[in-house]
C-alpha positions in Angstrom: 120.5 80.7 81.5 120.3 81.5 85.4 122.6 84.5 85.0 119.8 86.0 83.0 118.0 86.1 87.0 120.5 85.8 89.0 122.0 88.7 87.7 119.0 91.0 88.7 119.7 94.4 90.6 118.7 93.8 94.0 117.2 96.8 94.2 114.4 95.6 92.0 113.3 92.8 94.4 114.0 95.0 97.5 110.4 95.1 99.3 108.6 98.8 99.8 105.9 99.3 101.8 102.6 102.2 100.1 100.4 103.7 102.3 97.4 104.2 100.7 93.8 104.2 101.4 91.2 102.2 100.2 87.5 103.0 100.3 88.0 105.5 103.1 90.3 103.0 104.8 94.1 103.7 105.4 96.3 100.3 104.3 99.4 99.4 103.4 100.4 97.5 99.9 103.9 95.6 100.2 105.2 95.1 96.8 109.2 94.3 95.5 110.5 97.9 93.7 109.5 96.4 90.0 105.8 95.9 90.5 105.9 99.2 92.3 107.6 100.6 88.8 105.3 99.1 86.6 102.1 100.1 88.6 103.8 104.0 88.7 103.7 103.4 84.8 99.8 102.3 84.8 99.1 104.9 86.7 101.2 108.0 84.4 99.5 106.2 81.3 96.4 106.4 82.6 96.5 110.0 83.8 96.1 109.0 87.6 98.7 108.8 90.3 99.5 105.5 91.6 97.0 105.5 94.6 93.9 106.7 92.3 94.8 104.1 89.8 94.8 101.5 92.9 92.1 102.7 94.4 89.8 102.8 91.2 91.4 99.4 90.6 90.0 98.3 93.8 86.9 99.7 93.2 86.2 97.9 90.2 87.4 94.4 91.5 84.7 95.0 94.5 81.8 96.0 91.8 82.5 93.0 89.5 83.5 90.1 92.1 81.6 91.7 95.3 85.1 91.3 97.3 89.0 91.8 96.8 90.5 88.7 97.5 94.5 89.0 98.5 94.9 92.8 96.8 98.3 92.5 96.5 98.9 89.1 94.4 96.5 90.9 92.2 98.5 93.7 91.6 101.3 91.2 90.6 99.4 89.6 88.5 98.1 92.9 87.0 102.1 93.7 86.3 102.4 90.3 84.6 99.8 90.7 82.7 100.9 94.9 81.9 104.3 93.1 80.4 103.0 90.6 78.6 100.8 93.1 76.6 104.3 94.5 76.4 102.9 98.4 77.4 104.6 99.1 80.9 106.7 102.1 81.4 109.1 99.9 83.5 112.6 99.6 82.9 112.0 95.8 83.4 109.0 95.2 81.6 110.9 93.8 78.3 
């Protein structure tokens, strides 16, 4: 059963650092390569580039809960919850 993880490229979990900016506000998003590929497929399905879909992501987070609370656990969690609906452009997200 562990070989089904342990297995894993290591270039999936390799850490990238995004620039992007946020409400007028340079920042930088560390993610592991697979979140990044699954946000890049978010984004292409949604007709925005990565940083407009994070940005407008961001945006709406701030109108509904008033604050963004640890931006980047969200956007794991917003992968999780892209595979589970089993729609990601990933290569992963099976």
């Amino acid at each position: 059963m562990c070989q089904i993880f342990a297995a894993q490229d290591p270039a999936d979990y390799q850490c990238e650092t995004r620039s992007i900016r946020l409400n007028g506000h340079s920042t930088s998003i560390r993610l592991e390569a697979v979140f990044w590929q699954v946000l890049d497929g978010i984004a292409k399905r949604e007709g925005l580039t990565t940083p407009q879909f994070l940005s407008q992501l961001h945006d709406e987070v701030l109108e509904l809960r008033g604050e963004v609370r640890n931006f980047a656990s969200l956007l794991r969690c917003a992968c999780l919850t892209e595979i589970a609906r089993g729609s990601s452009g990933a290569k992963h997200a099976a």
